[in-house]
N, C-alpha and C positions, 0 to 999 in steps of 0.2 A: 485454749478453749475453742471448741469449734460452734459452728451455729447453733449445733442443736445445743449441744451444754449452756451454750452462754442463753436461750432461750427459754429452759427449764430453770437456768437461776432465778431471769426474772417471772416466773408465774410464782404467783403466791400459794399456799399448800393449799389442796382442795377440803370441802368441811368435811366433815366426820362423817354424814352421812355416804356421801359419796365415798371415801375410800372404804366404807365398810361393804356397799354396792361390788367395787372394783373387786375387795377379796373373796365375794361371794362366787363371783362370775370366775373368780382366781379357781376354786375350790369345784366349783361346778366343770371347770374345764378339763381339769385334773381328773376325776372321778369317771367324766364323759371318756377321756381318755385308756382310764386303764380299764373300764368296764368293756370298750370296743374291742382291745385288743386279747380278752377273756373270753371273750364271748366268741360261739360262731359265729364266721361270715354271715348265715345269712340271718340269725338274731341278731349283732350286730349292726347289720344295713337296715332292717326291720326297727329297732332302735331308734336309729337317726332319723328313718324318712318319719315314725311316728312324732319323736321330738319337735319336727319340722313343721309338720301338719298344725302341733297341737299350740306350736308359736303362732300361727296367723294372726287367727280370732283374737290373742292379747296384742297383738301390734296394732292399732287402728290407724297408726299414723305412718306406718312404713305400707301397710294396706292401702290405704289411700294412695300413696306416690305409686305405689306399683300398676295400681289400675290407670293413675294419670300416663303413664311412662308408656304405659301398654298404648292408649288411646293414641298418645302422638308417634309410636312406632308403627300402628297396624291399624288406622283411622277408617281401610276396609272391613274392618272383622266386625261384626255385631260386637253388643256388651258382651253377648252369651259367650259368644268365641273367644273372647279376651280372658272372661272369667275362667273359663277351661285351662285357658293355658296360662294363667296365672296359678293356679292350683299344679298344672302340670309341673311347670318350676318351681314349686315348694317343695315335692316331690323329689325331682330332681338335684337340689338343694340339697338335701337331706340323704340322697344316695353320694354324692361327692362330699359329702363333711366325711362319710363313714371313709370312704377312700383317701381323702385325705389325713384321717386319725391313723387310719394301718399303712403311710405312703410307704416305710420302713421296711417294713414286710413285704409289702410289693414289691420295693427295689432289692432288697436280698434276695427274693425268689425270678429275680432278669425281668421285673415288669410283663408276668402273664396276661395274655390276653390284651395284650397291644400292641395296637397295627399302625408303624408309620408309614406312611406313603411317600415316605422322600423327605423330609422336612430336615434329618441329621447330613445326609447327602448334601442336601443343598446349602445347609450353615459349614460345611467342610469345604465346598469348594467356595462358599464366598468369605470364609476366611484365608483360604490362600492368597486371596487380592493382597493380604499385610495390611490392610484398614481397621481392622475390626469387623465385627457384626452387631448390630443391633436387633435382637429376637423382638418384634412387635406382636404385644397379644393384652390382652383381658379379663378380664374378670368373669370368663364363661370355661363352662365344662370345669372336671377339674382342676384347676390351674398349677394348685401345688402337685399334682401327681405328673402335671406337664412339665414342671420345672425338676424335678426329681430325676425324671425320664431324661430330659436333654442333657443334665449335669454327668448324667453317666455316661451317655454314649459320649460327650466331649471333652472328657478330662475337666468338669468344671463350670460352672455359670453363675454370672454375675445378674443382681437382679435389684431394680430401681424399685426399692419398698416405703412403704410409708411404717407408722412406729404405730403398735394398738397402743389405745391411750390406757391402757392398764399394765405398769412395767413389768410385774411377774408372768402374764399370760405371753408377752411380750418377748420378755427372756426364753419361755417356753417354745413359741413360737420359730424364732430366731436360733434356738440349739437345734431344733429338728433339722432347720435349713440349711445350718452348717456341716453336720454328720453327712447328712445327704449328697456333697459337695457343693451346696450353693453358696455364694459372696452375697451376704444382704448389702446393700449400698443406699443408707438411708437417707429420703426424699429430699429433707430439711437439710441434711450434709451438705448443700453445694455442690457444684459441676467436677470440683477434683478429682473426687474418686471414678465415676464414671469417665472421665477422662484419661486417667489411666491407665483404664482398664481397656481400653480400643486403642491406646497408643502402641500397648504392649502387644496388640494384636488379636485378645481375646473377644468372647462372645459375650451379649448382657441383655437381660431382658427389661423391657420395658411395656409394663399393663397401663394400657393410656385412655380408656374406658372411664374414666370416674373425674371427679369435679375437685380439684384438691388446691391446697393454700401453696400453690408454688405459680410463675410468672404462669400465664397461661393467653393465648390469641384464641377470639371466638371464631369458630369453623365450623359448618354443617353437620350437624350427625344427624343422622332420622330425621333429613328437610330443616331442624333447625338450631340455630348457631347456639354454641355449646363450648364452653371453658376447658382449652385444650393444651397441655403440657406443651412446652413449647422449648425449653433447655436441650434436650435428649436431639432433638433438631438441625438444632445450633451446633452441635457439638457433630455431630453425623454433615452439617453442611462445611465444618472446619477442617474435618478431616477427609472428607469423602466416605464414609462408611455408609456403606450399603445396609439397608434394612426389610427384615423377612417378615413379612407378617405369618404366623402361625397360631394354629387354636389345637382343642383336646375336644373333643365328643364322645357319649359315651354310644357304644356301639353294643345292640345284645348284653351280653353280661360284661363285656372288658371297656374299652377307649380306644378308639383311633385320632391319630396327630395328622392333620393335614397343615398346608403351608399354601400359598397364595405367592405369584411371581415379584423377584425382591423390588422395590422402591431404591432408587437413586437421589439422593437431596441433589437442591439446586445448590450452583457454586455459592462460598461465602458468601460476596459481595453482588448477589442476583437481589438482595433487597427484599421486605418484608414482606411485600404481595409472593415473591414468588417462597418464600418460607410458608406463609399460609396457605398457597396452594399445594405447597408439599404436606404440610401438615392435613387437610382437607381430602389428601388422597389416602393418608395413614386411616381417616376414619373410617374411609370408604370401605376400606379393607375390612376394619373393627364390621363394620355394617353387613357387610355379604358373610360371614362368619355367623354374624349373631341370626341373620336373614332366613340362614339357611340350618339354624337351629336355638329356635327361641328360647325355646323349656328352659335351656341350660344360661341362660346368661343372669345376672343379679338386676334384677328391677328395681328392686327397693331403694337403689341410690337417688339420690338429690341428683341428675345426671345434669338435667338445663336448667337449676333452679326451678323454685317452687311457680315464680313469675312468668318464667318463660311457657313450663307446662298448663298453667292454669287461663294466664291471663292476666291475674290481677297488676294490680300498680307495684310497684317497688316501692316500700318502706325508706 
């Protein structure tokens, strides 16, 4: 029994309410699914980005963190400014759900209207090293269309996922990623599997943008310290695996993939400061990516806690 199993034994069943909740969202997913891939392209995208819109105003509490999030990323923008481009990424949002419901499609027709700039180039010659590669990216643009795209051109990609806490959307999720050629390598799983997979030489992604229940060292993102994965590190300073920060933008009507020059961990035994300062330069990279195109990144996450963006005391 591995972590996540023996973790799932001990949670006790959730009430009735709630999985009734879970198969709604089951059913809802479903439906959103086979109605996108029925529909024109551009009813379709028209669809989601309305879907997306018409989610705000019922979120008040993801509304809220988003403007907090905004505020400590862009503390020069007016409200007004912020509010714009909070809207603008709702928007946005909503045009990548639809691209990522059809990524299938996409990837059967050679991924139309996407431009990389080098980014498979340069994960081919730094997998020649025999270390592995570490693909460094986040939760901006479309992610999955980016993970789709890389798995093709490279025979394959491994990818450091977390589990939606609903197991059929879950399962759903998880088969598209499979088809597509990706390796899910689940968070809670433990360092083995991601170890592995760079022993053997391969390529693996890791979205390190979010606040998640694995070991994590606080490090700067947006001026301030911020709960940062810190395993994928370790494992990259054990091996020497070089790592590429890369993002997905959407460009006009398609996506362009740019990449950022690779990151070298410090050696093993350089010690925890210089792991955080490795780590510290991974955000940097997250940072000029999202910098240099806000719309598209997810605001709504818990990123620095509710504390660190507000203010308030810690409970």
């Amino acid at each position: 029994m591995n972590a996540r199993q023996a973790q799932t034994a001990r949670e006790p069943a959730p009430p009735l309410w709630r999985r009734a909740r879970r198969c709604g969202y089951h059913l809802l997913a479903v439906a959103l699914l086979g109605a996108v891939r029925l529909l024109p392209e551009r009813t379709g995208r028209g669809l989601c980005r309305a879907l997306s819109r018409t989610a705000l105003p019922w979120r008040p509490r993801e509304r809220s963190r988003a403007r907090a999030n905004l505020a400590v990323a862009f503390p020069e923008l007016t409200a007004a400014q912020r509010e714009r481009l909070l809207h603008e990424a709702v928007t946005a949002l909503g045009a990548n759900l639809y691209d990522a419901l059809v990524v299938e499609r996409l990837a059967a027709r050679g991924f139309p209207a996407l431009e990389d700039t080098g980014a498979v180039s340069a994960l081919e010659s730094l997998r020649a090293e025999g270390r592995g590669v570490i693909v460094l990216t986040g939760h901006l643009g479309c992610w999955e269309l980016l993970g789709a795209y890389l798995a093709a051109r490279l025979g394959g990609l491994a990818v450091v996922t977390g589990t939606v806490h609903n197991a059929p959307v879950d399962r759903l999720i998880q088969a598209q990623r499979r088809r597509l050629g990706l390796q899910p390598l689940p968070r809670d799983g433990g360092p083995g599997p991601l170890l592995r997979v760079l022993r053997a030489g391969g390529v693996a992604a890791v979205l390190l943008d979010q606040n998640t229940r694995v070991l994590n060292v606080e490090v700067p993102f947006f001026g301030r310290p911020a709960p940062t994965p810190a395993g994928f590190a370790r494992l990259a300073s054990r091996l020497g695996t070089p790592v590429l920060p890369v993002a997905i933008a959407r460009q006009g009507r398609g996506h362009r993939v740019a990449h950022l020059p690779p990151l070298r961990p410090p050696p093993q035994d350089a010690g925890p400061e210089a792991l955080a300062a490795f780590l510290a330069r991974c955000n940097e990279a997250l940072e000029e990516f999202i910098r240099r195109n806000p719309a598209e990144w997810v605001w709504f996450h818990r990123r620095w806690g509710e504390c660190a963006v507000t203010g308030c005391e810690p409970r």
